[in-house]
C-alpha positions as CSV (number, residue, x, y, z in Angstrom):
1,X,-2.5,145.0,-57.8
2,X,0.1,146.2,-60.1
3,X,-0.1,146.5,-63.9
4,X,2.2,143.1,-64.4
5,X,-0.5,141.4,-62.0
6,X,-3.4,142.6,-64.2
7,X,-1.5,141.5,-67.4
8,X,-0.3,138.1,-65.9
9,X,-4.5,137.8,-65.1
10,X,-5.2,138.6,-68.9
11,X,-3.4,136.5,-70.2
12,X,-4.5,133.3,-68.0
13,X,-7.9,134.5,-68.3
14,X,-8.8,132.0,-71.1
15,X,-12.0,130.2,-72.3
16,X,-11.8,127.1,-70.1
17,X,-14.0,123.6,-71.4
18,X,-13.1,121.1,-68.7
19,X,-13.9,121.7,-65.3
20,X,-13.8,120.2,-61.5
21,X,-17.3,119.4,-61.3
22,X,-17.3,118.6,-57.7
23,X,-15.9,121.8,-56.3
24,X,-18.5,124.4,-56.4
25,X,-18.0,128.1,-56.6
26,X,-19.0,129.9,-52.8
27,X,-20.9,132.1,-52.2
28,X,-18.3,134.8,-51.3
29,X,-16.6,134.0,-54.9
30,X,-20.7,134.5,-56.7
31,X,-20.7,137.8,-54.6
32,X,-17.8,139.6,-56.1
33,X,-19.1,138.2,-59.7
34,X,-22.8,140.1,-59.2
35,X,-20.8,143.3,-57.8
36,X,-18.5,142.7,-61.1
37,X,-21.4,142.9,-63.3
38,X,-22.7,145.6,-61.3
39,X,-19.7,148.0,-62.0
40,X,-19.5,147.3,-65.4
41,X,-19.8,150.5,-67.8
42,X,-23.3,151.3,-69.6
43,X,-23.7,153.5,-72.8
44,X,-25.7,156.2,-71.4
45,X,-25.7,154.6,-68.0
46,X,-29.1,153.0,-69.2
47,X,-28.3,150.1,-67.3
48,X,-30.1,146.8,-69.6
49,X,-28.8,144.1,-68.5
50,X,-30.1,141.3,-66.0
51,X,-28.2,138.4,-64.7
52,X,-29.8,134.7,-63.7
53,X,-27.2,133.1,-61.8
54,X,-27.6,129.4,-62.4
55,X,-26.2,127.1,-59.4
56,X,-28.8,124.5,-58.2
57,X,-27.0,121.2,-60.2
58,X,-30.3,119.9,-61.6
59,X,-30.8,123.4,-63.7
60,X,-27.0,124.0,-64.4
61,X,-27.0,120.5,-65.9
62,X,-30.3,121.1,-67.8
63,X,-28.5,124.5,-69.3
64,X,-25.7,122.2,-70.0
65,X,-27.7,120.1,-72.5
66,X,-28.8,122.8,-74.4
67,X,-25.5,124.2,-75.5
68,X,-22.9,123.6,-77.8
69,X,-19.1,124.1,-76.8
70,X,-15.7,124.1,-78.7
71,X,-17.3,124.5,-82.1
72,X,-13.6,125.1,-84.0
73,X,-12.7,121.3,-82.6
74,X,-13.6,118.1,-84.3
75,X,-16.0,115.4,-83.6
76,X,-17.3,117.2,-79.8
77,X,-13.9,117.0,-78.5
78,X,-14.7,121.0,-77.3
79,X,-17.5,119.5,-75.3
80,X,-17.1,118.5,-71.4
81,X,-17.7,115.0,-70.8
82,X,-19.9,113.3,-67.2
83,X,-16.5,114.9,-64.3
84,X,-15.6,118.1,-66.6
85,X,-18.7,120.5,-66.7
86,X,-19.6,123.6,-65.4
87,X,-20.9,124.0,-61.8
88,X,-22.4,127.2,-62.8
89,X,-23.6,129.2,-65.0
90,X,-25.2,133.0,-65.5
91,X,-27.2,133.8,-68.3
92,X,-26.8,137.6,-69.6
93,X,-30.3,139.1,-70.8
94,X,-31.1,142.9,-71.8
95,X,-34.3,144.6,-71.2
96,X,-36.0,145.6,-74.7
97,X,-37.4,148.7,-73.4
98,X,-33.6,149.8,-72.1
99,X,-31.7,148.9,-75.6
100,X,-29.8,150.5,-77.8
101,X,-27.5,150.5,-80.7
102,X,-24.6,150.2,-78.1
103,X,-26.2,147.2,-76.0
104,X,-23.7,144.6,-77.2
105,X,-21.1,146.3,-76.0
106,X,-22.7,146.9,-72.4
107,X,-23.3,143.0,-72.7
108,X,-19.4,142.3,-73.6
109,X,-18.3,144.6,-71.0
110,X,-20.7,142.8,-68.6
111,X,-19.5,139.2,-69.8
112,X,-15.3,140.8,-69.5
113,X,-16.0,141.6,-65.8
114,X,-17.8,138.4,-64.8
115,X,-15.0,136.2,-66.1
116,X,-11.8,138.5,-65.0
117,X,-13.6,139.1,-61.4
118,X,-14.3,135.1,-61.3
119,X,-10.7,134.2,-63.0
120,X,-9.5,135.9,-60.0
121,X,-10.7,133.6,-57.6
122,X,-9.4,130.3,-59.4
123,X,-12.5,130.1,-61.6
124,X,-12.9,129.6,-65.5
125,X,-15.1,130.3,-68.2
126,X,-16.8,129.9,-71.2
127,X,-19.1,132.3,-73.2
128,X,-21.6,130.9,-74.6
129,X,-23.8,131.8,-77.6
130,X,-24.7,128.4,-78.8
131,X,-27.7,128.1,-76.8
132,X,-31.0,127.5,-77.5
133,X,-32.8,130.6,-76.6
134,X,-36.5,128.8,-76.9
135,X,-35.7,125.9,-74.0
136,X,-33.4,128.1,-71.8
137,X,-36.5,130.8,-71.8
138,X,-38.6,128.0,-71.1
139,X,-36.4,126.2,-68.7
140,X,-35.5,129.7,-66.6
141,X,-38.8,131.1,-67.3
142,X,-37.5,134.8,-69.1
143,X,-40.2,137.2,-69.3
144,X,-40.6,137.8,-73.1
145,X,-39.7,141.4,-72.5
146,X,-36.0,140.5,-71.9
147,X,-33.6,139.3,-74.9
148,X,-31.2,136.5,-74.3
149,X,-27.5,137.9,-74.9
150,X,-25.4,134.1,-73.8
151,X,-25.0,132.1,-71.2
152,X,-21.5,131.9,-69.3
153,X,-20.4,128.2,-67.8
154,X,-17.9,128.8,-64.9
155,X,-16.2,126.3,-62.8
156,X,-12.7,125.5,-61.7
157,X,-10.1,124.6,-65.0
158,X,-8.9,121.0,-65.0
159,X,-6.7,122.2,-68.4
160,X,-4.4,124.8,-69.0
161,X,-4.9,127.5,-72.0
162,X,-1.9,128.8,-73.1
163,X,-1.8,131.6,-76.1
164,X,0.9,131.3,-78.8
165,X,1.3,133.2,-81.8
166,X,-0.5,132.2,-85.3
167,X,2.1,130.0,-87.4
168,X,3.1,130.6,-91.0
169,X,-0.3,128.9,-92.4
170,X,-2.5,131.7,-91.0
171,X,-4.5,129.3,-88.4
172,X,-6.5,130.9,-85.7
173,X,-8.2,128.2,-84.6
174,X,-7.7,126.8,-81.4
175,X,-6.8,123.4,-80.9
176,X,-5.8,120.9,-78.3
177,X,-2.7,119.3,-77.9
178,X,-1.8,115.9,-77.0
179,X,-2.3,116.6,-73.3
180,X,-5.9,117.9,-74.5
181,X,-4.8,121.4,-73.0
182,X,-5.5,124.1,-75.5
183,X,-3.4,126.1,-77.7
184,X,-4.6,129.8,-78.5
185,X,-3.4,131.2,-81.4
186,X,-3.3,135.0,-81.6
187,X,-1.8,137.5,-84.1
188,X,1.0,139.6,-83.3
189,X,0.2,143.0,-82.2
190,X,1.9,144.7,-85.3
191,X,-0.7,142.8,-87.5
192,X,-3.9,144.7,-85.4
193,X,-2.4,147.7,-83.8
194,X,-1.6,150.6,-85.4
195,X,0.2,154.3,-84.1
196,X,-0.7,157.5,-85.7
């Protein structure tokens, strides 16, 4: 893979909110996501994280209904309707004895590689930290001695997710157009890069 490949994958690799619920994701495709996480860098190499891979439908729609999606969009129009939801999801969790001040960056690290290494196969995403901690504990049974980072909803995109630059007003939130794709606004790399 060349570095216009990896780019081009960047830059498709959006948060997806509508999905093919009847394809599922194979095995083969889930295998390349836990060896994903697996490489994924640790400060110190302490290693916290844990992964629950969420597939049986009955669970992944009972995760469903304790999340909110597409909070910057008005009246629920962020959330998938009965056809568009996940088929999947993994929830990200740290062990309490392993953290430290760096954690959240082993779990955004974690969370980069899951969605690029699934993205690759076709599959889309959507991090999740509106999710109520109490049920999903409950519901996945999570040992109190592990904290609940988000939960990622993956499936194949029925949308597209394209990125444009932020207008005149300032806007940064996303929004959908009238084809209910999404439109990604992102500020210009002079306005958040600088060269010494």
């Amino acid at each position: 893979m060349n570095s216009q490949e990896i780019m081009q994958i960047l830059e498709e690799r959006r948060t997806y909110r509508r999905f093919d619920e009847i394809r599922q994701i194979p095995d083969e495709v889930v295998a390349d996501m836990k060896r994903a996480a697996q490489l994924a860098s640790s400060a110190m190499n302490r290693q916290p994280l844990r992964y629950i891979y969420i597939r049986t439908p009955e669970t992944v729609n009972a995760v469903f209904d304790i999340t909110s999606w597409g909070g910057a969009l008005p009246n629920g129009e962020g959330r998938p309707k009965a056809g568009e939801r996940p088929t999947m999801f993994v929830a990200i969790l740290s062990d309490k004895a392993l953290q430290s001040k760096y954690t959240s960056f082993d779990e955004g690290l974690a969370a980069s590689n899951l969605t690029l290494s699934a993205y690759a196969h076709g599959v889309g995403s959507c991090i999740l930290g509106s999710v109520n901690a109490d049920k999903l504990r409950d519901l996945l049974a999570i040992d109190d001695s592990l904290d609940i980072s988000c939960v990622i909803g993956f499936g194949y995109p029925t949308h597209k997710s394209t990125v444009t630059e932020i207008g005149e007003d300032g806007d940064v939130k996303y929004r959908l157009d009238e084809n209910r794709d999404y439109i990604v606004p992102k500020k210009k790399i002079e306005d958040t890069a600088t060269e010494i």
